[in-house]
C-alpha positions in Angstrom: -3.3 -41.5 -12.2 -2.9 -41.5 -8.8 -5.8 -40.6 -6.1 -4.8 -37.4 -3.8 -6.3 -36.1 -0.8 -6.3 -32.6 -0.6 -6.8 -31.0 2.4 -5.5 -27.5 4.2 -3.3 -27.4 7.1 -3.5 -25.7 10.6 -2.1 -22.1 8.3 -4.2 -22.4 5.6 -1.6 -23.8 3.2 -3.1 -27.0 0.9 -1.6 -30.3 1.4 -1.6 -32.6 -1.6 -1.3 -36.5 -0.1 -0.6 -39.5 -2.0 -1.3 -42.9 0.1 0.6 -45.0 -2.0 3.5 -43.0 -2.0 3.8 -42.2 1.5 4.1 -39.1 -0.2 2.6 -35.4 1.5 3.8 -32.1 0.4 2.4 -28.5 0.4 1.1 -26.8 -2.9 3.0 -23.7 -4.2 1.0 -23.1 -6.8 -2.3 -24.0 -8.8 -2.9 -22.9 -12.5 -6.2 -22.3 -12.0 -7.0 -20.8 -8.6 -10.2 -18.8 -8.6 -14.1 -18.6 -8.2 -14.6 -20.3 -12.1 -12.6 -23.0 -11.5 -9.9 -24.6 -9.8 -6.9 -27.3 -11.4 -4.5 -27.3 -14.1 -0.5 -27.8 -13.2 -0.2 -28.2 -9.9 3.3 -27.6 -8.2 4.4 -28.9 -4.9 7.0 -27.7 -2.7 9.4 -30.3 -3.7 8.9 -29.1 -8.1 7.2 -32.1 -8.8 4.4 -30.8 -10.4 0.6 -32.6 -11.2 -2.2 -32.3 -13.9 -6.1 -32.3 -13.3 -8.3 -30.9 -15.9 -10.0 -27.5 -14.3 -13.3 -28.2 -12.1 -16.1 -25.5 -11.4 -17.1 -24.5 -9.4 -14.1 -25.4 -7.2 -13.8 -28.1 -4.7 -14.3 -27.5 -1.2 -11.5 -29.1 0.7 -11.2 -31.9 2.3 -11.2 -33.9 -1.2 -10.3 -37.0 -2.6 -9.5 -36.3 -6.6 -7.5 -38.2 -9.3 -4.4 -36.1 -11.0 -2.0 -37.3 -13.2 2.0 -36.6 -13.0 3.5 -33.8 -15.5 
């Protein structure tokens, strides 16, 4: 389960970072993606896709969070 750092870009977009895999790529889409909660599948612009189990109230962003690979 690795530890990402989510944060939004200069647009708006949300970038999901991986330190140990050098690895930084912009979210497409989150399962869950509203005021009750936020997580789910998460899917990155290059279709690998993560799991966190739903959090609310949402996270503000910057965040550090643990997800797991689907």
């Amino acid at each position: 389960m690795p530890s990402v750092m989510l944060r939004k870009d200069e647009a708006g977009s949300l970038l999901f970072y991986v330190a140990k895999k050098d690895l930084e790529e912009t979210v497409v889409s989150v399962e869950h993606d509203d005021p009750a909660g936020w997580g789910g599948v998460v899917e990155l612009a290059d279709g690998s896709k993560y799991y966190i189990d739903p959090i609310s109230p949402p996270p503000a962003f910057p965040t550090t969070l643990r997800f797991k690979r689907c």
